[in-house]
C-alpha positions as CSV (number, residue, x, y, z in Angstrom):
1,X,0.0,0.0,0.0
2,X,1.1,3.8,-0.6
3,X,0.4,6.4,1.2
4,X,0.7,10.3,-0.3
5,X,-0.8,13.1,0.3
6,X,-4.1,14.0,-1.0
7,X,-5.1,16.7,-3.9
8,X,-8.4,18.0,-5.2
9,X,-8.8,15.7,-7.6
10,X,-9.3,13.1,-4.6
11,X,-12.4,15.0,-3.0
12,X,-14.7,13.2,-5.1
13,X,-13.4,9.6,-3.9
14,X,-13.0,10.8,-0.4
15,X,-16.6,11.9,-0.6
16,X,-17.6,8.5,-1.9
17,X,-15.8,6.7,0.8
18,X,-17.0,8.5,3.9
19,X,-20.6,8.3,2.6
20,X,-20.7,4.6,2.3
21,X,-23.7,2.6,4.6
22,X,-22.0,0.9,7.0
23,X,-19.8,4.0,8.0
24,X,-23.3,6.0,8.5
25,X,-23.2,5.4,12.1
26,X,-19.5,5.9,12.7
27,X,-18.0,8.4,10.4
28,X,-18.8,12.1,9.7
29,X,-19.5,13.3,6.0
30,X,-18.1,16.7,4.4
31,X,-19.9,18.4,1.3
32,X,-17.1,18.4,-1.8
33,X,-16.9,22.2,-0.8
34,X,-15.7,22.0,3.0
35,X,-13.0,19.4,2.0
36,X,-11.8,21.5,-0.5
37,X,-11.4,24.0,1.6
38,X,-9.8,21.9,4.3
39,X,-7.0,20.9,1.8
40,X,-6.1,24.3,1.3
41,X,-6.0,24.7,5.2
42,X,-2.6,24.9,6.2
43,X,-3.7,23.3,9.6
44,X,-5.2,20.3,8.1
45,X,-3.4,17.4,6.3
46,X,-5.6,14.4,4.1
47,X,-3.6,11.2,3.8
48,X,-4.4,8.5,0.7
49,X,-3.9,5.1,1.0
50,X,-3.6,4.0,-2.6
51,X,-3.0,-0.2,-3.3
52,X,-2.3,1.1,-7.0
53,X,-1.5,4.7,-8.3
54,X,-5.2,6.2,-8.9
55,X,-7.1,3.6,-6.7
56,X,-7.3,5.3,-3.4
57,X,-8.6,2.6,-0.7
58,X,-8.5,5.1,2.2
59,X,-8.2,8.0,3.5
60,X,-7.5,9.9,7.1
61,X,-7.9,13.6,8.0
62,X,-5.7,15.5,10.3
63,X,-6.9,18.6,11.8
64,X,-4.3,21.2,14.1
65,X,-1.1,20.6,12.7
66,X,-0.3,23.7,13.6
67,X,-1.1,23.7,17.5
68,X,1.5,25.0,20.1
69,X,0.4,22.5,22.1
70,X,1.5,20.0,19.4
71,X,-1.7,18.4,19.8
72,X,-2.8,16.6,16.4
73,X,-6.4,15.8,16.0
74,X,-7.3,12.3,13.4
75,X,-10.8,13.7,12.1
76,X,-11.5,10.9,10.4
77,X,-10.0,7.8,9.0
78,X,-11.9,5.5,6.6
79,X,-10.9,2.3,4.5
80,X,-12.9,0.9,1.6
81,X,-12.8,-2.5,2.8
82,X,-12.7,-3.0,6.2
83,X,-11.1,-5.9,8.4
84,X,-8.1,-6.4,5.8
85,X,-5.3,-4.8,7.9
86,X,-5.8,-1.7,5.5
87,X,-6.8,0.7,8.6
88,X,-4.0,-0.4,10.8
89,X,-1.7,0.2,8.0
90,X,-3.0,3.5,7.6
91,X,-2.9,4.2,11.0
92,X,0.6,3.7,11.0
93,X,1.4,6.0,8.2
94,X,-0.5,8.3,9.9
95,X,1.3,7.8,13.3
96,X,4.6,8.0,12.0
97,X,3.6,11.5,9.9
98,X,2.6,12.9,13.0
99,X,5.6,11.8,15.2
100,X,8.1,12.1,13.1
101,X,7.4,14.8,10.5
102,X,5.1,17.5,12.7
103,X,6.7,16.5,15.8
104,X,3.8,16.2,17.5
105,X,3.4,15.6,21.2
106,X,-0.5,14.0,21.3
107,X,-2.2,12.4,18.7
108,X,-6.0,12.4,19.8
109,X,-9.5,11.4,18.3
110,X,-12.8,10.4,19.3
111,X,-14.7,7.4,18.3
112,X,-18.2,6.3,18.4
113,X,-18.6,3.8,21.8
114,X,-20.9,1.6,19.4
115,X,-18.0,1.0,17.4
116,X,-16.2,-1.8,19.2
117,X,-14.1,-2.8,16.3
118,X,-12.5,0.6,15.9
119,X,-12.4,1.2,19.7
120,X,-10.5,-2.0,19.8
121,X,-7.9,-1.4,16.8
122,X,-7.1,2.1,18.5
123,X,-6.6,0.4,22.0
124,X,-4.2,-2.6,20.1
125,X,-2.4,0.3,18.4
126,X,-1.2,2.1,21.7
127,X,-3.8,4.8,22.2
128,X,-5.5,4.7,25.7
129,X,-9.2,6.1,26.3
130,X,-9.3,9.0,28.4
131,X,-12.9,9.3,29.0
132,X,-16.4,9.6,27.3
133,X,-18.1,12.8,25.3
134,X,-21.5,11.6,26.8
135,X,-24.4,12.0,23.8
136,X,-22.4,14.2,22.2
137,X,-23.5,13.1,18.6
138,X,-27.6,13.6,17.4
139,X,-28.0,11.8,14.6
140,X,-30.8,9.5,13.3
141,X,-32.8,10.8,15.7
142,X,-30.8,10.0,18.8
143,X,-27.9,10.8,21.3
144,X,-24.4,9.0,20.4
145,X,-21.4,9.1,23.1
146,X,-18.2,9.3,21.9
147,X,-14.8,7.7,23.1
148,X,-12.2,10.2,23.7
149,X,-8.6,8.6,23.1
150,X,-5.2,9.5,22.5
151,X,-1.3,8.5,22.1
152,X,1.5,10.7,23.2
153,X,5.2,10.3,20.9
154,X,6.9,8.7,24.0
155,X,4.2,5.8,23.8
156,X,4.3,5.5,20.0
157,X,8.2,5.4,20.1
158,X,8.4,2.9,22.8
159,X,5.8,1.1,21.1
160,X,7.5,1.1,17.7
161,X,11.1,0.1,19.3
162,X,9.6,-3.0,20.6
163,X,10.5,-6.3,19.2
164,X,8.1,-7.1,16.8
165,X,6.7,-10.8,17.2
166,X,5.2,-13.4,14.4
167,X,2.7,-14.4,17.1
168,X,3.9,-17.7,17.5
169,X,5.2,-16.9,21.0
């Protein structure tokens, strides 16, 4: 997979992508016109997972790149086909951006609490959940909470200098 990042030309795909039905209950959905416009935000970054050039299978969003508190916000972070390994990966591009090109301190996101599988990639990953934005979300005609989570740069590093295992003991 490669990851680059993303151009106007990819709005359309990134539109697609986040507006797919079984993301409708976990991820948020931008007009064309407020992506654009986040592009050319110098405090915003869109990542593209692509599995050939042109075929973008992902996509992530990160919002305050420019914070004092070095405090990077992942808006959003969506894969085409789910349980593949394609998120993790893409979390990991994202992870090592943040760390290691912004220098960031915090890497920070929320995540629906009915969405056990993301909650539990995030957790596997390193981040820890700090607490819960109670009903935060009205959509569908209800209250959603939202897990509050993050991952600081001395976790991630420790975390990436570990010895990685083929989980056969």
């Amino acid at each position: 997979m490669m990851f680059r990042t993303a151009n106007p030309a990819d709005v359309a795909t990134i539109c697609a992508l986040e507006s797919m039905p079984q993301y409708r209950n976990f991820v948020g959905s931008w007009p064309e016109e407020q992506h654009l416009r986040m592009l050319a935000d110098p405090d915003a970054a869109y990542l593209v997972a692509e599995e050939k050039r042109g075929q973008i299978t992902g996509f992530a969003i990160l919002l305050g790149l420019r914070s004092e508190h070095r405090s990077v916000e992942l808006k959003r972070l969506v894969v085409s086909v789910p349980n593949q390994g394609n998120g993790r990966e893409l979390l990991t591009a994202i992870a090592d951006r943040v760390f290691n090109e912004y220098c960031a301190h915090r890497l920070w996101l929320d995540v629906f609490a009915s969405n056990e599988r993301a909650h539990h990639v995030y957790q596997t990953f390193g981040f820890r959940t700090e607490g819960m934005l109670r009903e935060a979300i009205y959509r569908d005609g209800a209250y959603h909470s939202l897990f509050l989570m993050s991952l600081l740069d001395s976790e991630y590093q420790s975390v990436r200098k570990a010895p990685q295992t083929n989980g056969n003991g």
